[in-house]
N, C-alpha and C positions, 0 to 999 in steps of 0.2 A: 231817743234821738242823739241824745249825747254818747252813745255807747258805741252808736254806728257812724258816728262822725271821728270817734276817736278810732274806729277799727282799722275806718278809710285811712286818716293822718298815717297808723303807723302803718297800712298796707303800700301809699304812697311812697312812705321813706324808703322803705324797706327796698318795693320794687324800683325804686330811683337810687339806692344804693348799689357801690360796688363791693359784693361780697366776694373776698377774695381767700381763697386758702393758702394758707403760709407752710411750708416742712417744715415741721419744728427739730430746731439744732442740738440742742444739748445734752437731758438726761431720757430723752425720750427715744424709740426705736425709731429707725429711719423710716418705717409705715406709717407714723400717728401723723397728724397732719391740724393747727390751730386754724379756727377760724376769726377772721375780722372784719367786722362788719363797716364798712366805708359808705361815709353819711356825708352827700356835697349840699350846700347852698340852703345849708340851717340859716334862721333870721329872715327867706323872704316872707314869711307868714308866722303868726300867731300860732295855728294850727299845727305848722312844723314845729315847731320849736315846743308845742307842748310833746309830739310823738316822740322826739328825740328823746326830753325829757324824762320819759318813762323806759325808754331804752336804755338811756344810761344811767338808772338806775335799778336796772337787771343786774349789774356789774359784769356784761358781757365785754369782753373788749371792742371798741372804735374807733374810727379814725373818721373825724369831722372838717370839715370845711366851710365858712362862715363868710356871707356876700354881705360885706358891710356897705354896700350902697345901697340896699334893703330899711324899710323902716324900722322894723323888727330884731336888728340885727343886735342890739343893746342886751335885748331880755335873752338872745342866743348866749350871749358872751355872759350873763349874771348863769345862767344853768351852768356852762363851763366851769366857771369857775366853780360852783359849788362839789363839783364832781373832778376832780383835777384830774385824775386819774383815767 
C-alpha cells in the first residue's frame, strides 16, 4: 500500500510539474540540451512533500515552488533546506 501510494505522490508531482528543457550554454555542443525538473506548490500535503523528497535526492536538478499558506509547508522548507542544492 505504501508503495503504491508513494508511486502515485511522485506520479502526481511529476505530472503536476513543469518539465522544461534548457540549451545548455557553455562547454557543451549547441545539440545537448539539460533538463529541469519544475516542482510548484510543495508543502500542500504530507504526501507532496515526502515525493519531492525523494526526488531531490536523486540529485537531479529542480526548481521548486513552496504555498506557505499550506499546513505542510514548514516540513517543505526543513527538506529544502536539507538539500540546498
Amino acid at each position: 500500500m505504501r508503495l503504491i501510494r508513494t508511486v502515485t505522490c511522485v506520479s502526481w508531482l511529476l505530472s503536476a510539474s513543469l518539465v522544461t528543457l534548457v540549451s545548455a550554454q557553455t562547454a557543451k555542443p549547441p545539440t545537448a540540451v539539460s533538463l529541469i525538473i519544475r516542482a510548484d506548490d510543495i508543502g500542500m500535503s504530507h504526501s507532496v512533500n515526502m515525493a519531492m523528497q525523494k526526488l531531490v535526492s536523486t540529485g537531479m536538478p529542480v526548481s521548486v515552488s513552496v504555498l506557505f499558506v499550506c499546513p505542510w509547508y514548514q516540513e517543505a522548507v526543513e527538506i529544502l533546506k536539507q538539500h540546498p542544492n
